[in-house]
TILOLUM-766569 format. One record per residue (C-alpha): residue number from 1; residue in three letters; x, y, z. Coordinates in pm, whole numbers, padded with zeros to 5 digits. Example, Ala and Ser with C-alpha at 12.3 -4.5 7.8 and 13.67 -1.06 7.14 Angstrom:
<atoms>
1, ALA, 01230, -00450, 00780
2, SER, 01367, -00106, 00714
</atoms>
This chain:
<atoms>
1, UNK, -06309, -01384, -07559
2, UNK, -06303, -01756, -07659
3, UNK, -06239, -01680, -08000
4, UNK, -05934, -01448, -07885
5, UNK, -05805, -01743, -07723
6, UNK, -05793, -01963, -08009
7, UNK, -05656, -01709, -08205
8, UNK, -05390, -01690, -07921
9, UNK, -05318, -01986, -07979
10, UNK, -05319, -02007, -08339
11, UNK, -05017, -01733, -08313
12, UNK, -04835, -01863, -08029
13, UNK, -04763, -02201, -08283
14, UNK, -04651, -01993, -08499
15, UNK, -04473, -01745, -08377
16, UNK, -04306, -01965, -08171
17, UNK, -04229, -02234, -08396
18, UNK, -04066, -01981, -08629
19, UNK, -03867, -01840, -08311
20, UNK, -03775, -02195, -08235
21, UNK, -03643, -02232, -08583
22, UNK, -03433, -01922, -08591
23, UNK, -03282, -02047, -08308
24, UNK, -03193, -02359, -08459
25, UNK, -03064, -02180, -08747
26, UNK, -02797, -01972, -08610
27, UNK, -02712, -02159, -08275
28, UNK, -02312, -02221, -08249
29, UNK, -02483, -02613, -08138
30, UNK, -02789, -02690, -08363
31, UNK, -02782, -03042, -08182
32, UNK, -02831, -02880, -07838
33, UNK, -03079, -02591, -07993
34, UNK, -03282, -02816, -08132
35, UNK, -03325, -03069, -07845
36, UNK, -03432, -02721, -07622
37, UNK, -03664, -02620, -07861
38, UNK, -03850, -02956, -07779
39, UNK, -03981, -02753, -07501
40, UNK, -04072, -02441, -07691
41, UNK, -04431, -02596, -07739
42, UNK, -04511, -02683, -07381
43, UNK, -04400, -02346, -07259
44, UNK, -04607, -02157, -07526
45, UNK, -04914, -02414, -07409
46, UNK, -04841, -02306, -07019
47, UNK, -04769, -01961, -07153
48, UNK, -05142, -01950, -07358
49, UNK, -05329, -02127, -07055
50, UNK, -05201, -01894, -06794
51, UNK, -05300, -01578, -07014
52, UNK, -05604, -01706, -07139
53, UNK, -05693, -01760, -06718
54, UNK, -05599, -01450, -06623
55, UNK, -05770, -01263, -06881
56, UNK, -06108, -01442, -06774
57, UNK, -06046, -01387, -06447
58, UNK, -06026, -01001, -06478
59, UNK, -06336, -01044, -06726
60, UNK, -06518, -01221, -06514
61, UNK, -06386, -01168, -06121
62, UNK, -06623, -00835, -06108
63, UNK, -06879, -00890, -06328
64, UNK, -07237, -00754, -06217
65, UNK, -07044, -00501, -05954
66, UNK, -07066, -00152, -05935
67, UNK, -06687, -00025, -05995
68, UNK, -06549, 00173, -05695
69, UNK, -06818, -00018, -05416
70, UNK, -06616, -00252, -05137
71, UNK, -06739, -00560, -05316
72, UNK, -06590, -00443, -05673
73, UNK, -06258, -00405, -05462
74, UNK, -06264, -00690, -05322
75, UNK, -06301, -00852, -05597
76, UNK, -06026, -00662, -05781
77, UNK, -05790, -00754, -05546
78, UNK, -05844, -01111, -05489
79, UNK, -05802, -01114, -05888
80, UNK, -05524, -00932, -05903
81, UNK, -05369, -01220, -05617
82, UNK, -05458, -01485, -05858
83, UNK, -05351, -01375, -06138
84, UNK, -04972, -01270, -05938
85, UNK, -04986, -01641, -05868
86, UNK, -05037, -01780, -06164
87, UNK, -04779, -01536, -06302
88, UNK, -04547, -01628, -06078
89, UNK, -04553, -02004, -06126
90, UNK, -04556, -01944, -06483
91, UNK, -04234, -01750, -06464
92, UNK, -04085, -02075, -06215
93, UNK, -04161, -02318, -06463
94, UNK, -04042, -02206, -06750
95, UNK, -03734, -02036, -06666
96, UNK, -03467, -01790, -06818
97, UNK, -03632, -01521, -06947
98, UNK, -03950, -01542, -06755
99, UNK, -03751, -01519, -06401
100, UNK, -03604, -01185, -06553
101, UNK, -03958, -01102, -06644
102, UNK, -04095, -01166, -06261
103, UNK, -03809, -00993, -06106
104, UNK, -03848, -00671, -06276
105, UNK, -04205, -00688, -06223
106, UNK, -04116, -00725, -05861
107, UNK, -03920, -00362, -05829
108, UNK, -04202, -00163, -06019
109, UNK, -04388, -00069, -05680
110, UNK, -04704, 00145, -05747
111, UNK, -04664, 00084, -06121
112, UNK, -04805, -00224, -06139
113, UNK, -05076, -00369, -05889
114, UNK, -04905, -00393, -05488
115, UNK, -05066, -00769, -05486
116, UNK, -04807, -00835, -05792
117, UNK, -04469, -00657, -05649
118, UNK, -04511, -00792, -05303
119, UNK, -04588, -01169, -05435
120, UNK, -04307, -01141, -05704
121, UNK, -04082, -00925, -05473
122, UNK, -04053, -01200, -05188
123, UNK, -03986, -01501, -05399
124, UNK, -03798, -01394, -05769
125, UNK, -03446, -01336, -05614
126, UNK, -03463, -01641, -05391
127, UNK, -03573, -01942, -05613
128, UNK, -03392, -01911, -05915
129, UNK, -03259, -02228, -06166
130, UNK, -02959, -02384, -06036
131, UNK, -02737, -02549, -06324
132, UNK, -02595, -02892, -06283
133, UNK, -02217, -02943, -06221
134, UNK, -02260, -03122, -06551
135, UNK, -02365, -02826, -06715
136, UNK, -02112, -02587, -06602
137, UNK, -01832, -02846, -06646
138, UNK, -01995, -02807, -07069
139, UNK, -01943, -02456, -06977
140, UNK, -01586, -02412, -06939
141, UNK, -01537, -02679, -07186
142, UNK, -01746, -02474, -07482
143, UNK, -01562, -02136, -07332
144, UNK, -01203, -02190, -07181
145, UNK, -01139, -02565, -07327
146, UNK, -01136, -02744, -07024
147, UNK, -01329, -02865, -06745
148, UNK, -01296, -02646, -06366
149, UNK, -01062, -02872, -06225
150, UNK, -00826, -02818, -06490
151, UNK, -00890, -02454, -06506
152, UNK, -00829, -02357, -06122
153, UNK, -00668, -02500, -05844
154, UNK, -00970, -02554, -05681
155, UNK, -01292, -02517, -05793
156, UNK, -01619, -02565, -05541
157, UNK, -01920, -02754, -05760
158, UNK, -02201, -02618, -05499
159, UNK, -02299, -02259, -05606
160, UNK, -02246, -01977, -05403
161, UNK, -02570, -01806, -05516
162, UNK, -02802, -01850, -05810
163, UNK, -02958, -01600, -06013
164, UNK, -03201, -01588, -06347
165, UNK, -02918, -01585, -06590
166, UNK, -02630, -01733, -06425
167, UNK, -02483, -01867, -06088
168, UNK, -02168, -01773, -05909
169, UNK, -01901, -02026, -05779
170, UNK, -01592, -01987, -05540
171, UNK, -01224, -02081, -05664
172, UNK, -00872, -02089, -05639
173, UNK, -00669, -01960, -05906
174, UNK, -00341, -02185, -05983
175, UNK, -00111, -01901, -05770
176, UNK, -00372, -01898, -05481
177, UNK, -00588, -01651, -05496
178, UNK, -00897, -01685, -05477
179, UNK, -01222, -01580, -05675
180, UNK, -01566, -01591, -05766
181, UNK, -01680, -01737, -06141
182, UNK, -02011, -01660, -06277
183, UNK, -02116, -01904, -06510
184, UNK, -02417, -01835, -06729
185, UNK, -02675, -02116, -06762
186, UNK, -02623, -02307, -07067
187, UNK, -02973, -02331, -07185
188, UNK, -03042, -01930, -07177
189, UNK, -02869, -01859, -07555
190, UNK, -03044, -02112, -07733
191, UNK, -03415, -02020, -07582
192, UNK, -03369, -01648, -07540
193, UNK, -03537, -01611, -07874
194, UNK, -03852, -01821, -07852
195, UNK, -03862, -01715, -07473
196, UNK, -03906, -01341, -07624
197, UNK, -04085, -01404, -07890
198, UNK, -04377, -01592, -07704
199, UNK, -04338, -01339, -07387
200, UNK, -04450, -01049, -07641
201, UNK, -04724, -01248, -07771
202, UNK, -04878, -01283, -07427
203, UNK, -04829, -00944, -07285
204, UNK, -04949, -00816, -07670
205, UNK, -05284, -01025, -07572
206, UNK, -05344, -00899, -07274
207, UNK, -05343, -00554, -07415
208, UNK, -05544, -00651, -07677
209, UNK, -05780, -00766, -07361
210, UNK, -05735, -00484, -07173
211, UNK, -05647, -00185, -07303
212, UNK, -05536, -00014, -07016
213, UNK, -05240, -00279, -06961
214, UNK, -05026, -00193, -07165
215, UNK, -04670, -00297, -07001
216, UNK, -04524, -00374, -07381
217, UNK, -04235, -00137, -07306
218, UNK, -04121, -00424, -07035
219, UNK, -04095, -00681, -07303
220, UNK, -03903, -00435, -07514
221, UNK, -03700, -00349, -07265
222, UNK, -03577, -00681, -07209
223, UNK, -03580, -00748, -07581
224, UNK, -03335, -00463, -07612
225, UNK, -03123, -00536, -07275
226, UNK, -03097, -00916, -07286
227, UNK, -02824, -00985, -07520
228, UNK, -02627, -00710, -07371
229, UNK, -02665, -00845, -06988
230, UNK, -02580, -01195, -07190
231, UNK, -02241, -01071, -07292
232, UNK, -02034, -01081, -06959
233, UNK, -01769, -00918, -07147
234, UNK, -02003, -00644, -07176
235, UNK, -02054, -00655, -06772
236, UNK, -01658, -00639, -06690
237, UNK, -01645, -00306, -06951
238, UNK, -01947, -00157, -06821
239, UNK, -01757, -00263, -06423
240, UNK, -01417, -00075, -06527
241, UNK, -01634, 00207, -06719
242, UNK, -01863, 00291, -06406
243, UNK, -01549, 00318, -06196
244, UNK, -01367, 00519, -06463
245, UNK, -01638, 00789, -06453
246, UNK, -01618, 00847, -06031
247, UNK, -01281, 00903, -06038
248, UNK, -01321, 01161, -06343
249, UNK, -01631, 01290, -06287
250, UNK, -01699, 01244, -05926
251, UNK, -01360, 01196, -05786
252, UNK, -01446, 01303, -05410
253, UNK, -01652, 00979, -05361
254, UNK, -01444, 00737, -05597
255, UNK, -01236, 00592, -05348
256, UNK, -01564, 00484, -05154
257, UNK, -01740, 00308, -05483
258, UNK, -01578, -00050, -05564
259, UNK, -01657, -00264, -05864
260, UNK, -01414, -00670, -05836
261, UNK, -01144, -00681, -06043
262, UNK, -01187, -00878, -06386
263, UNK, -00954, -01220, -06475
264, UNK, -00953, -01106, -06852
265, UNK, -00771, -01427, -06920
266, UNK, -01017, -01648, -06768
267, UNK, -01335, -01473, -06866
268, UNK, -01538, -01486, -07179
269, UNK, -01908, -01392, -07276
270, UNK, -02037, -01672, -07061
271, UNK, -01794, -01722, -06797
272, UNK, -01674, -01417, -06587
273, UNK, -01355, -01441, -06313
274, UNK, -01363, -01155, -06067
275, UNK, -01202, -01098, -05721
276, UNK, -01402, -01298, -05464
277, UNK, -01543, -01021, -05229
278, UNK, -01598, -01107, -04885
279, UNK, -01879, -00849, -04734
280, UNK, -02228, -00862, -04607
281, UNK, -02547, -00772, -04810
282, UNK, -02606, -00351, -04796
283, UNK, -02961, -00489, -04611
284, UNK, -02761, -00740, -04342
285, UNK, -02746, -00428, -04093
286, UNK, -02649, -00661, -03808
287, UNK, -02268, -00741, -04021
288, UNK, -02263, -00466, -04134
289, UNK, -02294, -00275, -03730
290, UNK, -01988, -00534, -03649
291, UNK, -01752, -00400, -03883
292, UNK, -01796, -00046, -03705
293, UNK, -02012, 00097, -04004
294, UNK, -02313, 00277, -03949
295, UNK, -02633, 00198, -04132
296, UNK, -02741, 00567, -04220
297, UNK, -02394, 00637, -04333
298, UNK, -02396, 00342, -04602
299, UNK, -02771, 00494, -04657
300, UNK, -02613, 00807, -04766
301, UNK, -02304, 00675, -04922
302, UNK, -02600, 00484, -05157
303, UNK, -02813, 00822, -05218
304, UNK, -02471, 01003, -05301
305, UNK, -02350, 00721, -05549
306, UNK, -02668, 00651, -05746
307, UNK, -02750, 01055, -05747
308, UNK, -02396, 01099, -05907
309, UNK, -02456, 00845, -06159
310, UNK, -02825, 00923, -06295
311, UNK, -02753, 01312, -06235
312, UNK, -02378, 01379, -06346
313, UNK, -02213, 01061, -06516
314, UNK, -02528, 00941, -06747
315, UNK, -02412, 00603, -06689
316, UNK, -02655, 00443, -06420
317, UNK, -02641, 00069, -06283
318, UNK, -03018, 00011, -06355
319, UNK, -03039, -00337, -06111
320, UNK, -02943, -00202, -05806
321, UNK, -03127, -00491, -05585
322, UNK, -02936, -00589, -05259
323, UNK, -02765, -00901, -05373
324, UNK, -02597, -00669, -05578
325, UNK, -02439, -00412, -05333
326, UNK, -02181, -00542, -05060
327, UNK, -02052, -00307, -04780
328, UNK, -01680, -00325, -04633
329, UNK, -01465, -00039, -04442
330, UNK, -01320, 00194, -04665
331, UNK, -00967, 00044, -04688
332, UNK, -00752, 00363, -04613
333, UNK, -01013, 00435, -04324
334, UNK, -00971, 00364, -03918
335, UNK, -01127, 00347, -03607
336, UNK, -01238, 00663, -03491
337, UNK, -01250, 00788, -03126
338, UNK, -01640, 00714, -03131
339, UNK, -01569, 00337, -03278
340, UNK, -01669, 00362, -03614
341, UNK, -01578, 00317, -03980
342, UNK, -01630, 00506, -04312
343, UNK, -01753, 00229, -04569
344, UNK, -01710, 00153, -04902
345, UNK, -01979, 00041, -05146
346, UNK, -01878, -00274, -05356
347, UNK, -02147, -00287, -05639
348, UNK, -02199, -00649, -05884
349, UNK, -02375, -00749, -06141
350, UNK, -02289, -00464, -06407
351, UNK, -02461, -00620, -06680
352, UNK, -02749, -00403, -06678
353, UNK, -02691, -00016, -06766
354, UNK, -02860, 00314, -06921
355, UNK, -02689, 00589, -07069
356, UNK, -02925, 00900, -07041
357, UNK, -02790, 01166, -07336
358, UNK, -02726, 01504, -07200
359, UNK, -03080, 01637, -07276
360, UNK, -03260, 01389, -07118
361, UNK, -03013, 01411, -06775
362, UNK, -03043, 01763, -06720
363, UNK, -03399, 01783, -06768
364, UNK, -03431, 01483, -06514
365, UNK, -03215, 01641, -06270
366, UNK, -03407, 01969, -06340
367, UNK, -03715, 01779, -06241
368, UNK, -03610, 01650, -05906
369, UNK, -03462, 01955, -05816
370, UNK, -03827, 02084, -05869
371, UNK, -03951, 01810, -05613
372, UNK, -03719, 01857, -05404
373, UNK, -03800, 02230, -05325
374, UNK, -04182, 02198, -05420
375, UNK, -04127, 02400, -05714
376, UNK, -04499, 02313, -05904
377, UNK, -04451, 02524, -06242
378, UNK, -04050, 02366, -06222
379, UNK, -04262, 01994, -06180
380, UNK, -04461, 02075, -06486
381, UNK, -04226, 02234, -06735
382, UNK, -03965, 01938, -06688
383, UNK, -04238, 01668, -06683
384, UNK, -04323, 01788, -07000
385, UNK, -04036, 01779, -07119
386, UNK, -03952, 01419, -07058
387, UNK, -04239, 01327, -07254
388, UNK, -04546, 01324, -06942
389, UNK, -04725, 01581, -07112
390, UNK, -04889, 01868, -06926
391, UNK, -05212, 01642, -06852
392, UNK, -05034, 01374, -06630
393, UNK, -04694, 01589, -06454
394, UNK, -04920, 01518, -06143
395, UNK, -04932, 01164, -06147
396, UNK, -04554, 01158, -06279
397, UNK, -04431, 01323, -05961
398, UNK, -04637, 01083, -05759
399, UNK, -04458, 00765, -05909
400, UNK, -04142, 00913, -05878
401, UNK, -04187, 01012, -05480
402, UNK, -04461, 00796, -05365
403, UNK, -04657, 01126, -05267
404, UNK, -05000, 01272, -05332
405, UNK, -05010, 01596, -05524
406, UNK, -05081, 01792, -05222
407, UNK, -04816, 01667, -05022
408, UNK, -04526, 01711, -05337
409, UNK, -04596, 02077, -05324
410, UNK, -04632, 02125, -04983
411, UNK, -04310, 02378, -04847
412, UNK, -04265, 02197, -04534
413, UNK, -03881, 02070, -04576
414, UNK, -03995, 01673, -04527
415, UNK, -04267, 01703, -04759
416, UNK, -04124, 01427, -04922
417, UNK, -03993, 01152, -04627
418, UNK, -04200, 00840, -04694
419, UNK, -04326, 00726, -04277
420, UNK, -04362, 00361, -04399
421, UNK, -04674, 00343, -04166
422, UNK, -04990, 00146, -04291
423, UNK, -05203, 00432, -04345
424, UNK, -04979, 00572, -04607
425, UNK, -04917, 00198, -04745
426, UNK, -05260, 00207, -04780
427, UNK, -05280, 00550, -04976
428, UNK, -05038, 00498, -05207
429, UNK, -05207, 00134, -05327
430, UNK, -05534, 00301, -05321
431, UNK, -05444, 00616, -05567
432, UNK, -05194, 00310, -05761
433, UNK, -05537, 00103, -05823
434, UNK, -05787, 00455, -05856
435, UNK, -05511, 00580, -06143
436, UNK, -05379, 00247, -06253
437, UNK, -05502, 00297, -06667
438, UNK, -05338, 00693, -06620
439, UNK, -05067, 00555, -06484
440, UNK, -05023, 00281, -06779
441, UNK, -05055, 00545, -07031
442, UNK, -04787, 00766, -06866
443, UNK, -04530, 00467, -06874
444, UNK, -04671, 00454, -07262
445, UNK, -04521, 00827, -07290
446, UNK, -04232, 00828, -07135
447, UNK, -03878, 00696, -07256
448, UNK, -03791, 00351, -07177
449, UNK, -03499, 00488, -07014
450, UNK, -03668, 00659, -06764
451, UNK, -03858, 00399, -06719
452, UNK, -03588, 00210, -06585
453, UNK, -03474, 00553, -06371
454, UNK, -03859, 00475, -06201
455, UNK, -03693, 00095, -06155
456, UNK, -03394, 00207, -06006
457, UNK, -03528, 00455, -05776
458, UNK, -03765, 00183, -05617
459, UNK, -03479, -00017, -05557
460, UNK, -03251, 00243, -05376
461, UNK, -03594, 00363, -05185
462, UNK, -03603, -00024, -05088
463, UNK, -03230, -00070, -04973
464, UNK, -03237, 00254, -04789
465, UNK, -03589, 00131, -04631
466, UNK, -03436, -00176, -04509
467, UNK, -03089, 00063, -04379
468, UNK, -03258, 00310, -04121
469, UNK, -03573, 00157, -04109
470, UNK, -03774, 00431, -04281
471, UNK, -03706, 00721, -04560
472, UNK, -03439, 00898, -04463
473, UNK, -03438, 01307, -04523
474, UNK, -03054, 01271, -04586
475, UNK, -03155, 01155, -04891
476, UNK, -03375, 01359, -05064
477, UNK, -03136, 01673, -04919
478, UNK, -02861, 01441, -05114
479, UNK, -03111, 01478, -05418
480, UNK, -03187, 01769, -05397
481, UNK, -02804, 01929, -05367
482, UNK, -02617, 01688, -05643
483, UNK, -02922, 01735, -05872
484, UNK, -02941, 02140, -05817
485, UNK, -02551, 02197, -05898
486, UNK, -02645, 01976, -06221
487, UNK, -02852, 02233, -06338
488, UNK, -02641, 02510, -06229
489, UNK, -02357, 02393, -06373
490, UNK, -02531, 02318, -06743
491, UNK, -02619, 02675, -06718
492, UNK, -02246, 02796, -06650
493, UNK, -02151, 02558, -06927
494, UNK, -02387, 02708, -07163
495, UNK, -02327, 03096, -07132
496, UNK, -02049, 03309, -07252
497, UNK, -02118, 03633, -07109
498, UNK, -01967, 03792, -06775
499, UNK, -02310, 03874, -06661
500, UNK, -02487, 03601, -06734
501, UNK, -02197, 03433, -06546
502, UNK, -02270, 03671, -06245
503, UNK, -02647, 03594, -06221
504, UNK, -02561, 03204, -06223
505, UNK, -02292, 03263, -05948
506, UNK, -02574, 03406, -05765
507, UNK, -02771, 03144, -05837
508, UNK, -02518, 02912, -05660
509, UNK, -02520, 03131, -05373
510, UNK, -02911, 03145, -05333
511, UNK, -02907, 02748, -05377
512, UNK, -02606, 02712, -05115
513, UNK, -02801, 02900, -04913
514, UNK, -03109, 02758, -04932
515, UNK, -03017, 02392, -04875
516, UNK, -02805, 02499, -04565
517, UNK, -03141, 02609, -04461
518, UNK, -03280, 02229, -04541
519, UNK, -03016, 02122, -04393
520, UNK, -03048, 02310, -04086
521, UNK, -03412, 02236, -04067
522, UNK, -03417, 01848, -04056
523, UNK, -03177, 01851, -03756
524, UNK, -03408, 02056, -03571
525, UNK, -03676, 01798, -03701
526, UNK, -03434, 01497, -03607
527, UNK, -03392, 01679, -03232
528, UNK, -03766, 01742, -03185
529, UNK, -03867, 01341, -03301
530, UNK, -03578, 01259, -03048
531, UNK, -03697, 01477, -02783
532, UNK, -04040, 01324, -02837
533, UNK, -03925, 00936, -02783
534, UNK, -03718, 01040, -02473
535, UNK, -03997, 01150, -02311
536, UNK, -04210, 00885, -02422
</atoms>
């Protein structure tokens, strides 16, 4: 192990030295590049010190104990807290790349160890690098030739919110109106490289370490995503694209999705103008009561949205955290007799999508339309397909509904409806720590875009959480109906003769049928848990 570490950091010189110099090399500013690379060799010393710690702590934590007895859990867990910590301060102090790295560790609940996700999870959104005025005035000088005040009328200095790759700031345009500016921090171009470079040497060592972490698809999925979420251009195409596709492809819920509209003229790769949107947070349930919107309704409006996107469009917002969804009243809607308001969904931060191809989507929508109606061979045949293999389609359908095996399969309609209590907590981190090098090797198998499906689920699960105060059935019935007509309709699409058209059109009936029967079912479920509280 000691020699590992000096071999660690033998590599981390050089791998980040040459990363430092590429940087140099083709930086726009080799001045400023060069000065930021100053601090490429204390960040690959914290980065070595902080792997080399963690890796000795594991080795060491539950040494002599029997695995599986209290004290070998114990253990385990009080390592695994550590090691979150040090992880976390790691990602703090350096920055950039490394808060990215801490918040998408933070929304990969039973995927990686709970102790990780929850300490991640309640500070990566909320203490993230603030750039000077300074800075941002270089900014707008580098990107629209001249500093805020010149730009807009008015221009506030103090951020309106501050996240790993850039901050957001309210202003006037010169006619009045007013609107919000992200502004990427300046430093992020010219370390992305190194930052990379040395993050993949560290998780690489780990693995080396221990085999059964193997999380080097993360690193590769930021490796691959960065540049892309970078380009803010990018973000205000993939904006206009996501709305493009509801009002072709899912036009009866596209007037209740809504993306700001983009100041092409004062927006560049690191500076994007949209409309200023003034909304509450999708979890601030109290605002959003006040505007005469109910919480379950934005619940479903989210399942609906997110099920269209993964399930029909392809195109799915993969960081669907709630800093990043607003609620308002649908525009065109009123006050009805009972006092309340449809909503609309305003969704940011559209610098982060996947495209699934079609083969990939319908076998994914194939899939949950197995879970959804407990179908086991269905569960197998499309886990298999997406790359699980036939040895681990359990374990697959138990990331992607939080559920023992027994409980995915069982009939009953809310086989799937998550109680939130602490003894199911409690199961779900036990079978995520009893399966945790299983569950390592199927996020090995599967495609990195799926991958990021598991992200975006967690996140949705999490908002919806936070809406009704539970798992809503709405929402797997939503699932279960926009991912079903998927499938039938790729079937339609794919044959050309009158019968086989007839047996799908049956198909269609049996399926309308049967989820009027779900449907039916959780209201009686609804009136019974109702019943139950009223009489105490």
């Amino acid at each position: 192990m000691l020699r590992a570490g000096a071999k660690l950091a033998t590599w981390a010189t050089l791998i980040g030295g040459g990363a430092a110099g590429a940087a140099i090399a083709t930086s726009e500013d080799p001045f400023t590049t060069m000065k930021m690379c100053t601090i490429v060799p204390m960040r690959l010393v914290r980065d070595f010190i902080t792997a080399a710690t963690i890796a000795f702590d594991y080795e060491f934590s539950t040494l002599g104990l029997k695995q599986g007895s209290v004290e070998w859990s114990k253990a385990k867990h009080e390592a695994h807290e550590r090691s979150a910590l040090r992880l976390r301060e790691l990602c703090f102090r350096n920055g950039g790349i490394y808060i990215k790295l801490g918040q998408h560790v933070g929304q990969l609940q039973y995927v990686v160890p709970e102790e990780y996700v929850k300490i991640m999870r309640a500070s990566m959104l909320k203490r993230c690098p603030v750039s000077s005025y300074d800075q941002v005035r270089e900014v707008f000088l580098q990107e629209l030739g001249g500093p805020p005040e010149q730009i807009f009328m008015e221009f506030d200095p103090v951020p309106l919110a501050s996240a790993s790759l850039a901050q957001v700031h309210a202003a006037k345009t010169h006619d009045g109106t007013k609107v919000a500016v992200k502004v990427q921090h300046t430093h992020l171009t010219n370390t992305a490289v190194a930052d990379i470079a040395t993050v993949e040497l560290i998780v690489g060592f780990l693995q080396w370490c221990f085999p059964s972490f193997d999380y080097r698809w993360l690193v590769d999925e930021i490796h691959e995503s960065l540049p892309k979420e970078l380009d803010f251009l990018c973000e205000a195409k993939n904006s206009i694209k996501c709305l493009d596709n509801f009002r072709r492809i899912s036009p009866h819920i596209a007037d209740y999705i809504y993306a700001p509209k983009v100041y092409w003229d004062l927006s560049t790769s690191k500076l994007l103008t949209m409309e200023f949107m003034d909304a509450p947070e999708i979890t601030d349930v109290n605002a959003i009561r006040q505007l005469g919107i109910q919480p379950n309704d934005v619940s479903r409006l989210v399942s609906q949205a997110f099920a269209e996107m993964i399930f029909r469009h392809g195109f799915v917002h993969c960081d669907p955290h709630a800093a990043n969804m607003l609620v308002r009243p649908l525009p065109s809607s009123r006050w009805n007799i009972f006092g309340r308001r449809r909503p609309q969904l305003i969704l940011l931060d559209h610098g982060l999508y996947k495209e699934l191809d079609f083969e990939t989507r319908t076998n994914y929508a194939a899939l949950w339309r197995a879970l959804i109606f407990a179908d086991a061979n269905g569960i197998k045949e499309n886990s298999a397909k997406l790359g699980a293999g036939e040895d681990l389609y359990a374990l697959f359908a138990g990331v992607l509904t939080m559920k023992p095996w027994n409980r995915v399969i069982d009939p009953a309609v809310d086989h799937l409806v998550l109680e939130g209590n602490d003894g199911e907590r409690s199961e779900l981190q036990f079978y995520a720590s009893q399966y945790f090098p299983q569950i390592s090797e199927l996020l090995r198998r599967l495609p990195r875009v799926i991958l990021l499906m598991l992200k975006t689920n967690d996140c949705i699960r999490a908002i919806n959480y936070s809406l009704v105060q539970g798992s809503s059935p709405d929402t797997f019935l939503i699932i279960g109906r926009v991912s079903s007509k998927v499938v039938v309709e790729t079937k339609r699409n794919l044959q050309k003769s009158y019968l086989s058209c007839l047996i799908i059109w049956f198909e269609d009936m049996l399926l309308e049928g049967r989820l009027l029967c779900m449907q039916i079912a959780l209201w009686i479920l609804q009136l019974e848990k109702l019943r139950k509280v009223l009489l105490g």
